[in-house]
PASEBA-1860 file (N, C-alpha, C; in nm, 3 decimals):
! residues 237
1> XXXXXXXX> 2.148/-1.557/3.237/2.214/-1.546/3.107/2.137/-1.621/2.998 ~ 2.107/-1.772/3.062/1.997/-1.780/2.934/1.862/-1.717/2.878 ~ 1.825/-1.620/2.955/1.699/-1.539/2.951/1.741/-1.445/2.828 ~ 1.868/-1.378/2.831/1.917/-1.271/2.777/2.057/-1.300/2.677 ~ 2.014/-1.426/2.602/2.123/-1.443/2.500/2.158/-1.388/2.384 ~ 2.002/-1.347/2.324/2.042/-1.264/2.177/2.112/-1.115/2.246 ~ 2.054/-1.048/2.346/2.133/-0.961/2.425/2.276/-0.982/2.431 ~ 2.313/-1.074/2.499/2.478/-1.062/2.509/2.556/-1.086/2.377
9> XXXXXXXX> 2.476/-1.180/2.311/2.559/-1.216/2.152/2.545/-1.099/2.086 ~ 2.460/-0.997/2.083/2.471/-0.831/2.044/2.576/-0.739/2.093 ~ 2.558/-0.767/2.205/2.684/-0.704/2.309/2.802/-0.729/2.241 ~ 2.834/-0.876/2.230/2.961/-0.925/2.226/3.017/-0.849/2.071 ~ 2.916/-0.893/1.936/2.887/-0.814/1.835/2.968/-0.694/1.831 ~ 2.918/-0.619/1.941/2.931/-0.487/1.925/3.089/-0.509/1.964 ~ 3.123/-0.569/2.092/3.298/-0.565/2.122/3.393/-0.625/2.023 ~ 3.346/-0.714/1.922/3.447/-0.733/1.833/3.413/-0.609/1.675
17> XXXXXXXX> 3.346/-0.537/1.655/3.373/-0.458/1.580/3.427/-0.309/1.658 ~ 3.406/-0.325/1.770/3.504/-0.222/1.854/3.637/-0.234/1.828 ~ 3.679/-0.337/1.811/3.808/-0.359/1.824/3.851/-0.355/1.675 ~ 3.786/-0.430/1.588/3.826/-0.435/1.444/3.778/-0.260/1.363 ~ 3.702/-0.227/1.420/3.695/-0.074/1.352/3.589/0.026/1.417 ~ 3.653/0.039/1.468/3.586/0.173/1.608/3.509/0.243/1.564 ~ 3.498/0.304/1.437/3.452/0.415/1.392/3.290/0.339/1.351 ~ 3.276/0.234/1.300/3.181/0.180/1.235/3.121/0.123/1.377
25> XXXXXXXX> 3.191/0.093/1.458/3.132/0.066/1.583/3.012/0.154/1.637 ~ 3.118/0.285/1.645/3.039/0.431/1.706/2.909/0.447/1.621 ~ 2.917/0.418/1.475/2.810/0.476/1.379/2.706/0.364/1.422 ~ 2.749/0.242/1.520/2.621/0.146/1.482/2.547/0.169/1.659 ~ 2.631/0.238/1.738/2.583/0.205/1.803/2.525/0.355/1.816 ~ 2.523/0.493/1.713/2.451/0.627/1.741/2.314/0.531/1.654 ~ 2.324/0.447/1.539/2.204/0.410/1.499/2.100/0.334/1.615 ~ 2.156/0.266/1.698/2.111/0.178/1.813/2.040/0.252/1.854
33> XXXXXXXX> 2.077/0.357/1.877/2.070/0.491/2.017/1.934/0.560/1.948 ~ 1.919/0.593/1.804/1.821/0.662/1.750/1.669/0.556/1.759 ~ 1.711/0.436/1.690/1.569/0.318/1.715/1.554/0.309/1.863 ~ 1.630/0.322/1.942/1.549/0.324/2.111/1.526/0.387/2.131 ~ 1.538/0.551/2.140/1.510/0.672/2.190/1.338/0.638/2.111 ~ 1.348/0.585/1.965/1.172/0.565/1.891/1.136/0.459/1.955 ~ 1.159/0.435/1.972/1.085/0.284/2.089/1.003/0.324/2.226 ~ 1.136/0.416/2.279/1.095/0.465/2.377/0.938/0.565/2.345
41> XXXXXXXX> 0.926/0.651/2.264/0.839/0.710/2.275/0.745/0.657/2.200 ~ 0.749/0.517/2.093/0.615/0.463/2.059/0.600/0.386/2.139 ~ 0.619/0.286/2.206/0.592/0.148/2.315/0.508/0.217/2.399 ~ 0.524/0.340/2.496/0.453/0.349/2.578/0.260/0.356/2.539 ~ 0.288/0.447/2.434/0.125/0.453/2.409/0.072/0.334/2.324 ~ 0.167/0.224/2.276/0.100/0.132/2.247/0.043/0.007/2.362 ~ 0.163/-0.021/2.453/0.109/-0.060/2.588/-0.036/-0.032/2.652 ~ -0.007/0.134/2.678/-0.135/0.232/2.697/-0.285/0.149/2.602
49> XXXXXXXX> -0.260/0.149/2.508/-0.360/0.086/2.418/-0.406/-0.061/2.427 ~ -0.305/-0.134/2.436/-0.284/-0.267/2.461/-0.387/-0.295/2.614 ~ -0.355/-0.199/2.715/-0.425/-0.227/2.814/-0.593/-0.163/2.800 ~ -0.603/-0.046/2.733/-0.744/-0.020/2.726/-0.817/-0.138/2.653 ~ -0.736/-0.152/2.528/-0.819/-0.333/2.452/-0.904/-0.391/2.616 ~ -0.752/-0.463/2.627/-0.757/-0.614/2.757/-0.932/-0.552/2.901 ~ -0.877/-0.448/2.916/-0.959/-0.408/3.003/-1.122/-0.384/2.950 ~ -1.097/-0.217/2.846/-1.240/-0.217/2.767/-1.303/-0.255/2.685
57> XXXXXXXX> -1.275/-0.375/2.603/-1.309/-0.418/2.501/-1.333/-0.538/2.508 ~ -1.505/-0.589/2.512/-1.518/-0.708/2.535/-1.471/-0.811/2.470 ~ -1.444/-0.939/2.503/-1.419/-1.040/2.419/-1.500/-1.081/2.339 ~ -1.636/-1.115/2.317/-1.713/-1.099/2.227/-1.723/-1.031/2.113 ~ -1.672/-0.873/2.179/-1.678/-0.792/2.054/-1.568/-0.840/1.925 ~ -1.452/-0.846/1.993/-1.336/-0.886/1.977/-1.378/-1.046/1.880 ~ -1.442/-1.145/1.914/-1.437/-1.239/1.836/-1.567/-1.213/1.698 ~ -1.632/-1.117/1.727/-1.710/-1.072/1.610/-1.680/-1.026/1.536
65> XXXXXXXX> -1.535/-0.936/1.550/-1.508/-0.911/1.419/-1.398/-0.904/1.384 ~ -1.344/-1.015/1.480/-1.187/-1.079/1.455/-1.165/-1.236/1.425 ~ -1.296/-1.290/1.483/-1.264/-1.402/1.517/-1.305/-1.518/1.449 ~ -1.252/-1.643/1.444/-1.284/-1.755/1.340/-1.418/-1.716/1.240 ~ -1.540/-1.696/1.314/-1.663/-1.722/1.238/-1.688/-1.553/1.192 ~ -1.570/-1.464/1.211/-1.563/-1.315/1.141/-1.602/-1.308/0.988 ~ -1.564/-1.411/0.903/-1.564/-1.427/0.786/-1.457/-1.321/0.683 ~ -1.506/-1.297/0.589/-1.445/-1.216/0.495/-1.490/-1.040/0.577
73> XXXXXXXX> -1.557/-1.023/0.613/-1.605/-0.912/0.669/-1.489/-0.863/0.828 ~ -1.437/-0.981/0.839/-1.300/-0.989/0.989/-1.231/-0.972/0.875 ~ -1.165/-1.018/0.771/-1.090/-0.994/0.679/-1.027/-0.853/0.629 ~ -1.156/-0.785/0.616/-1.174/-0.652/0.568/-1.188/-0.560/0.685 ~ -1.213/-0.564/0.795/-1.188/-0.483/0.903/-1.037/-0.499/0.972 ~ -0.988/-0.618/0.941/-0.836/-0.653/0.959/-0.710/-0.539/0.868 ~ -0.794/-0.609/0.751/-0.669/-0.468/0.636/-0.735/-0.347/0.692 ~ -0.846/-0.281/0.724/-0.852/-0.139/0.775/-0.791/-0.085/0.874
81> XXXXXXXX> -0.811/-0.229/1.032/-0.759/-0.164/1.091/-0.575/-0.141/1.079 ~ -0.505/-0.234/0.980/-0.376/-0.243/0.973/-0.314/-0.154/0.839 ~ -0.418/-0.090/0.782/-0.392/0.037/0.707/-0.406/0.145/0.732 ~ -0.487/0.179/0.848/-0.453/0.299/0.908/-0.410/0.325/1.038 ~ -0.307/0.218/1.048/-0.243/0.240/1.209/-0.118/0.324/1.176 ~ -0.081/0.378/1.292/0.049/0.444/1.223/0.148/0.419/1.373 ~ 0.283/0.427/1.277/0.387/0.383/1.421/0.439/0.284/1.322 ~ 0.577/0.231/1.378/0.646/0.127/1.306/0.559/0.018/1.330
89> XXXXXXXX> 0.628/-0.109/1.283/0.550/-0.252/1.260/0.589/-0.283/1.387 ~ 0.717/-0.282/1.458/0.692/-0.336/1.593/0.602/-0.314/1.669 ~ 0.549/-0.201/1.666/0.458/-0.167/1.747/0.337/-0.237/1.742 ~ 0.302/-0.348/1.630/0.214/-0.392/1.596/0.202/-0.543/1.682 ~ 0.310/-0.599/1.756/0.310/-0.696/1.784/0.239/-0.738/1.927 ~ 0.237/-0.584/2.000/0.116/-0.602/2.156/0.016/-0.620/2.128 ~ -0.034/-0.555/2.031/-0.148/-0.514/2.016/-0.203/-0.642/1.938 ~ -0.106/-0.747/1.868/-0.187/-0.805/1.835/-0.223/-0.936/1.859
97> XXXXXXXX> -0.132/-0.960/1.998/-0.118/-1.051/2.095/-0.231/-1.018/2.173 ~ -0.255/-0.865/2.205/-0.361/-0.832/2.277/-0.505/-0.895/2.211 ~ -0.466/-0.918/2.061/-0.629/-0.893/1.965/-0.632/-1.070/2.051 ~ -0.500/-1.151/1.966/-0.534/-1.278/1.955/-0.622/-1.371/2.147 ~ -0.544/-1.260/2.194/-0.577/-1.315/2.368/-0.765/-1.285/2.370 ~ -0.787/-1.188/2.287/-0.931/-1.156/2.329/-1.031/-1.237/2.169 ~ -0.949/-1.305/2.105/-1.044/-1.441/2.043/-1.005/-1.387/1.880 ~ -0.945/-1.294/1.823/-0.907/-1.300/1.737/-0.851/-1.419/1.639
105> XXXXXXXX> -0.829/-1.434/1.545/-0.804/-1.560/1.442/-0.670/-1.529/1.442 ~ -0.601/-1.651/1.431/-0.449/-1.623/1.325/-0.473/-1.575/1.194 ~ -0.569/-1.621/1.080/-0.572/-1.516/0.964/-0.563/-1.396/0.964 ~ -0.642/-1.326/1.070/-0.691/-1.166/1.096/-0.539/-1.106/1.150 ~ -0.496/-1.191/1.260/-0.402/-1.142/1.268/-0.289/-1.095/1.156 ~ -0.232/-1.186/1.109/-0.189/-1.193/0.980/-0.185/-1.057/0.900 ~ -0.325/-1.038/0.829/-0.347/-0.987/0.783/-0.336/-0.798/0.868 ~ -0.323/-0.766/0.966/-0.317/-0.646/1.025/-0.165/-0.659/1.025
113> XXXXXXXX> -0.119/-0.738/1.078/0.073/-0.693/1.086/0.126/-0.677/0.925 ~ 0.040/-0.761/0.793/0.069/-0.789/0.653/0.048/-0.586/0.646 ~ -0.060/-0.587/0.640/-0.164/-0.423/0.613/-0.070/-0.333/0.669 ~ 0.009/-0.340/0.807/0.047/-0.250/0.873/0.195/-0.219/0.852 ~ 0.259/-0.330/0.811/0.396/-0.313/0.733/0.390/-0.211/0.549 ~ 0.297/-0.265/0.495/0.337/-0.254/0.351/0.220/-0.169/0.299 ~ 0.092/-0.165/0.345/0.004/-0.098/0.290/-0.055/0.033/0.367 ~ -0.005/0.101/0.437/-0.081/0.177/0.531/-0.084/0.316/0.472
121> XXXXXXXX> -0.208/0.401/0.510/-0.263/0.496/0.399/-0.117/0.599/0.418 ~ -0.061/0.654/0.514/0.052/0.733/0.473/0.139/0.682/0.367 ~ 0.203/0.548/0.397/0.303/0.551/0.314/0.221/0.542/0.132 ~ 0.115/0.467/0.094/0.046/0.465/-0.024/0.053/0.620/-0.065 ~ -0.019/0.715/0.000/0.001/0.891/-0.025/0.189/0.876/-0.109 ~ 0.285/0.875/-0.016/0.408/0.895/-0.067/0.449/0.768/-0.143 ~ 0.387/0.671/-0.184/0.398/0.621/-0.302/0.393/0.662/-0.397 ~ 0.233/0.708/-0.426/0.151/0.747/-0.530/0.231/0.924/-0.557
129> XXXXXXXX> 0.304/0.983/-0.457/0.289/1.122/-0.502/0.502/1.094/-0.569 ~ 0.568/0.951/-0.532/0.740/0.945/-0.594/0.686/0.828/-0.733 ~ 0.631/0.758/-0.710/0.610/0.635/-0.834/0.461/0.658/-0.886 ~ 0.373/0.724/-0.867/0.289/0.728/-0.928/0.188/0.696/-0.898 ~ 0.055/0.729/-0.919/-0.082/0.688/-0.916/-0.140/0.524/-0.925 ~ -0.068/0.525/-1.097/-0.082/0.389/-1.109/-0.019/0.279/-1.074 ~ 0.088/0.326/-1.029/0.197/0.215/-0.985/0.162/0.142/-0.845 ~ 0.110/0.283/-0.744/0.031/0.272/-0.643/-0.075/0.135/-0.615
137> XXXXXXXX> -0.159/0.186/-0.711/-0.302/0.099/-0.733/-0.266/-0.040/-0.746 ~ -0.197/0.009/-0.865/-0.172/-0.190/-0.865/-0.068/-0.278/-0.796 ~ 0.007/-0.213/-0.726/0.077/-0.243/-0.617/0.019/-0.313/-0.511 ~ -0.107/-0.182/-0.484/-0.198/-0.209/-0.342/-0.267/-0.336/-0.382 ~ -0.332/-0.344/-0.513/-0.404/-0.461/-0.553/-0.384/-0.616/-0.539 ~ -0.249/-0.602/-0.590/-0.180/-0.749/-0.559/-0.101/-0.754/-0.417 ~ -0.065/-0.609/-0.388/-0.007/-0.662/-0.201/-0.175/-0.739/-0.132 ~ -0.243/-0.657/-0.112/-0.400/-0.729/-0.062/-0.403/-0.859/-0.135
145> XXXXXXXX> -0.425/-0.927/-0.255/-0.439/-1.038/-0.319/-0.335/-1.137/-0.210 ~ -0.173/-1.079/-0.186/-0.105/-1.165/-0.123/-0.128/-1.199/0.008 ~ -0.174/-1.054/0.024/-0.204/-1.090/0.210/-0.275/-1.192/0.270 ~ -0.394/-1.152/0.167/-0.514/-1.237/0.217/-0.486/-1.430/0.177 ~ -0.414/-1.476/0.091/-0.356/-1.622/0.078/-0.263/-1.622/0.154 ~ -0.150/-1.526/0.208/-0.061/-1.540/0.293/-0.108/-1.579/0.418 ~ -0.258/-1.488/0.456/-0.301/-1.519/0.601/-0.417/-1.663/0.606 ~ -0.462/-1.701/0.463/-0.535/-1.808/0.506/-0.457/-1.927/0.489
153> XXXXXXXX> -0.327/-1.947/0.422/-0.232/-2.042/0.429/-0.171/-2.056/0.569 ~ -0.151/-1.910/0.664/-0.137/-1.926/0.834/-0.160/-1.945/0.905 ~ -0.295/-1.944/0.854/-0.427/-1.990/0.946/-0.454/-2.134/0.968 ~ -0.442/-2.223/0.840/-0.453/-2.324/0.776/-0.342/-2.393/0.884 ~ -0.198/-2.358/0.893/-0.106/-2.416/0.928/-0.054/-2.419/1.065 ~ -0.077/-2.261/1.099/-0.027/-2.236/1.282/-0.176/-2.210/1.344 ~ -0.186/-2.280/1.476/-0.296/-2.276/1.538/-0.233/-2.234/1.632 ~ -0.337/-2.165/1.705/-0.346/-2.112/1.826/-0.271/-2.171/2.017
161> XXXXXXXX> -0.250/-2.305/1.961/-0.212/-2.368/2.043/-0.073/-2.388/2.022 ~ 0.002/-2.292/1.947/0.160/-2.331/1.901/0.179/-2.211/1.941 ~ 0.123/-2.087/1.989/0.165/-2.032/2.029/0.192/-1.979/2.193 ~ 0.315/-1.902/2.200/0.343/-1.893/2.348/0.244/-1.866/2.421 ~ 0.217/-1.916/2.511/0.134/-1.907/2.610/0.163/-1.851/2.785 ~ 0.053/-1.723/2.788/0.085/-1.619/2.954/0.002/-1.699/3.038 ~ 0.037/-1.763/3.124/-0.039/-1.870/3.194/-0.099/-1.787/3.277 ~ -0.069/-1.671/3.303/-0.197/-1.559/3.406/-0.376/-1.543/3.315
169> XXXXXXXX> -0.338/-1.570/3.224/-0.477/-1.547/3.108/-0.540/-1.662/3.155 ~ -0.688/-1.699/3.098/-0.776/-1.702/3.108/-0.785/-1.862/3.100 ~ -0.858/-1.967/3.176/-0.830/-2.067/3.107/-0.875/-2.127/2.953 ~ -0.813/-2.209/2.866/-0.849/-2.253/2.713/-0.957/-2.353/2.736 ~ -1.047/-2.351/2.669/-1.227/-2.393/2.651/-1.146/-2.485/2.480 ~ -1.178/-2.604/2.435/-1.192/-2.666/2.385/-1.316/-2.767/2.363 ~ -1.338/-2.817/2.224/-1.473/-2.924/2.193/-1.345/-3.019/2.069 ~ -1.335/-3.124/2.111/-1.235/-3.176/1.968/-1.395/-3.265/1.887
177> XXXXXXXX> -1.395/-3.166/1.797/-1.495/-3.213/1.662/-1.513/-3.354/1.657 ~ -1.395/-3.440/1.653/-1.373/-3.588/1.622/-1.499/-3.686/1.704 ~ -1.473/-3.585/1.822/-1.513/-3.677/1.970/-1.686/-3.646/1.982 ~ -1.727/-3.500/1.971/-1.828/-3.490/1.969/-1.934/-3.582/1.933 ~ -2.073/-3.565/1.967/-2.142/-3.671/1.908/-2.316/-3.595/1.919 ~ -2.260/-3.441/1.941/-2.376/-3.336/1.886/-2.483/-3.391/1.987 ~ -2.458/-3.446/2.097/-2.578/-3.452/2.170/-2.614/-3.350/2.263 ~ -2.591/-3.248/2.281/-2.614/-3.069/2.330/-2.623/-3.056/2.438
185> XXXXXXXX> -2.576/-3.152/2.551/-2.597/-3.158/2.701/-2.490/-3.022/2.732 ~ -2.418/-3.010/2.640/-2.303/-2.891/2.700/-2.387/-2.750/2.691 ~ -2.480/-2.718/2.559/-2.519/-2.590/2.575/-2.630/-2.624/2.641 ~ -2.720/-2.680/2.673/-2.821/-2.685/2.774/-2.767/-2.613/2.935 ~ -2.620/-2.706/2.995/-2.618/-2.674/3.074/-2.542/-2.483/3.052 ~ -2.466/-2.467/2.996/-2.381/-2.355/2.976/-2.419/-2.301/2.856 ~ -2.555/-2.240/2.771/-2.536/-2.171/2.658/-2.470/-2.051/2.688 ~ -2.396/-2.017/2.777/-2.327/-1.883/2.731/-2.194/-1.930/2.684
193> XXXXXXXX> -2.134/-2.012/2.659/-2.019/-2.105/2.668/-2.064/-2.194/2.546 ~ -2.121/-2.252/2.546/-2.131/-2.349/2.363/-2.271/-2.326/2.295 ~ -2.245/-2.345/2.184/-2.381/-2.347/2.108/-2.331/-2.475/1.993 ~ -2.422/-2.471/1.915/-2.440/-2.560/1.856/-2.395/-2.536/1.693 ~ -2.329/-2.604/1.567/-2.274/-2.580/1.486/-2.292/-2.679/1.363 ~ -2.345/-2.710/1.295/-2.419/-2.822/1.197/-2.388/-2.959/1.317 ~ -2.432/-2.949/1.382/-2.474/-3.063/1.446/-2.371/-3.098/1.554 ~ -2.263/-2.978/1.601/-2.172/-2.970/1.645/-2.124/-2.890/1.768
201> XXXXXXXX> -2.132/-2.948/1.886/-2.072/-2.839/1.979/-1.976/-2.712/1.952 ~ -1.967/-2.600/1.968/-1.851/-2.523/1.966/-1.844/-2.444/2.062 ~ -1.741/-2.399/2.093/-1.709/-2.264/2.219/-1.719/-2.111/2.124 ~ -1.842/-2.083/2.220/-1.796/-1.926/2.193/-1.763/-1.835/2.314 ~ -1.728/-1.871/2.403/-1.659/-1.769/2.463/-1.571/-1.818/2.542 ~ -1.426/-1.761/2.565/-1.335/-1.754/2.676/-1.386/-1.789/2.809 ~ -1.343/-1.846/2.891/-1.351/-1.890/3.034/-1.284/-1.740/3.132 ~ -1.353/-1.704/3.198/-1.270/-1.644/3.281/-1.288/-1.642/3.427
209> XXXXXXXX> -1.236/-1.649/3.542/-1.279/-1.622/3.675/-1.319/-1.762/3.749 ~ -1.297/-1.803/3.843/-1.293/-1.944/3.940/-1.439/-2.005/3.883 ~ -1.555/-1.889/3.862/-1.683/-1.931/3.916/-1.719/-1.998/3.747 ~ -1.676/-1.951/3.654/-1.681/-1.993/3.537/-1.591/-2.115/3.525 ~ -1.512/-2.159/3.581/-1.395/-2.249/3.579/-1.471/-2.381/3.600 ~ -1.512/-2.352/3.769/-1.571/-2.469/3.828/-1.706/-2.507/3.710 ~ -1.797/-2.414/3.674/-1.916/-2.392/3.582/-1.866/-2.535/3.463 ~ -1.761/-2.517/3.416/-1.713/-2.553/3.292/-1.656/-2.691/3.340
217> XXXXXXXX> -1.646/-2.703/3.461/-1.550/-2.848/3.463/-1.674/-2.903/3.517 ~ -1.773/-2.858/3.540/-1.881/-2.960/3.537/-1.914/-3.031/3.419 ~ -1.926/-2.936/3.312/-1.972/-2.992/3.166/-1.848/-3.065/3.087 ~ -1.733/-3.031/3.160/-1.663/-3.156/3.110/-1.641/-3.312/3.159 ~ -1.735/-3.280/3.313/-1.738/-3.453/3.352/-1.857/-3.473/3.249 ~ -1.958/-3.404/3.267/-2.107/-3.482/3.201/-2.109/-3.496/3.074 ~ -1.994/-3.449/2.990/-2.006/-3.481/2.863/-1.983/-3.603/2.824 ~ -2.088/-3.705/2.759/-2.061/-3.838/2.753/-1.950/-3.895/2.663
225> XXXXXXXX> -1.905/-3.821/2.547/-1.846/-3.828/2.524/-1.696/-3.811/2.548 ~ -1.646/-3.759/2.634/-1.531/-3.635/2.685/-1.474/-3.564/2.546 ~ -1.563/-3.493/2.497/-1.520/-3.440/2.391/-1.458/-3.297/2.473 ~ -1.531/-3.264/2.539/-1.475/-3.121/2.592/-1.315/-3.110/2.689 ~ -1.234/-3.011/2.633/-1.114/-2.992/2.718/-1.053/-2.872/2.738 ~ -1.078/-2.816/2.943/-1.068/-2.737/2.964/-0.916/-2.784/3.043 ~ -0.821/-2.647/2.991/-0.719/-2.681/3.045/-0.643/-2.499/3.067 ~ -0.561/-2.532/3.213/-0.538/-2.395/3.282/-0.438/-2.456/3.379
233> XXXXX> -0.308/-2.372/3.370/-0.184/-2.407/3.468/-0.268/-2.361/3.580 ~ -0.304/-2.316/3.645/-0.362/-2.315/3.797/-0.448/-2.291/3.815 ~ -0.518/-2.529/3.772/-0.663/-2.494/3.775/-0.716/-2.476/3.913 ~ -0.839/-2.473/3.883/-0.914/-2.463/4.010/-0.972/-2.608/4.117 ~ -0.904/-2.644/4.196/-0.918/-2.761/4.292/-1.073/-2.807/4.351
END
């Protein structure tokens, strides 16, 4: 029952307007009935999608042009890809759990669920053809102006580590900046795993698989500093 509380407090919802007015009951629950029957037939092929990402789409690729050092250019492939997705906005939320798991930014993210709610090229068409051309334009102009401060103020504020975490994924690769002391024993031993950043260790890639695990917890004993922190609910012994 505690797994499934907003569930039953809906339920319950529904039994006291049963009782107080049946009719408004019936109308809420044929509306119920219409958003799941659309659920039902968008979820599956977004799943479908969700898993081709996870599977075919390297993580690399994924942090090139999603990810922290994406720049304004992750920015602008973010509003594309979240202006021409089509499907409601829920549908936007696997997929972009899927992006963030494969090294995506919280800005980028942001910015595709921002793009995919309010700006996406169908609904702009039936903007521009009930309110107008111009109304359109400058609509689109300042929704983008908002997005993009909306998503670097999110970025700025929620990190990656506040969010829920699938402990089956991959283990988290950390360097805390503070601690570093830029002496490069980490990419010597592992350059596929850190490089170097004005004078600064950083991770560029995800950990995945025992043999990379053990790989990585070597370079976190030898780091003289212990700047490095690899951490995974079932690490490797």
């Amino acid at each position: 029952m505690k797994k499934n509380k907003l569930l039953i407090f809906v339920a319950l919802v529904y039994l006291v307007v049963l009782v107080i007015s049946p009719d408004k009951a019936l109308k809420s629950v044929g509306n119920s009935v219409y958003y799941l029957v659309e659920m039902l037939q968008v979820l599956p092929v977004i799943f479908l999608l969700t898993v081709v990402i996870e599977a075919l789409v390297p993580k690399e690729v994924i942090m090139r042009g999603f990810g922290e050092k994406s720049g304004f250019k992750g920015n602008l492939l973010a509003l594309l890809l979240g202006s021409i997705s089509a499907g409601p906005i829920y549908a936007a939320f696997p997929i972009s759990k899927t992006l963030l798991g494969k090294g995506a930014s919280i800005s980028n993210i942001v910015i595709i669920l921002s793009s995919w709610a309010v700006i996406k090229v169908p609904m702009l068409a039936n903007e521009a053809k009930f309110l107008g051309v111009n109304f359109m334009i400058i609509r689109w102009v300042l929704t983008v102006i908002a997005i993009f401060i909306m998503a670097y103020i999110t970025g700025m504020i929620v990190k990656k580590k506040d969010l829920p975490v699938d402990s089956k994924k991959a283990a988290t690769l950390e360097i805390k900046e503070d601690y570093c002391i830029g002496c490069g024993l980490c990419v010597k031993l592992l350059p596929e795993f850190y490089e170097m950043n004005q004078n600064k260790a950083v991770v560029t890639k995800t950990p995945e698989g025992k043999e990379a695990i053990l790989a990585l917890k070597e370079s976190v004993e030898k780091c003289p500093s212990k700047a490095i922190i690899l951490n995974k609910e079932e690490m490797v012994s």
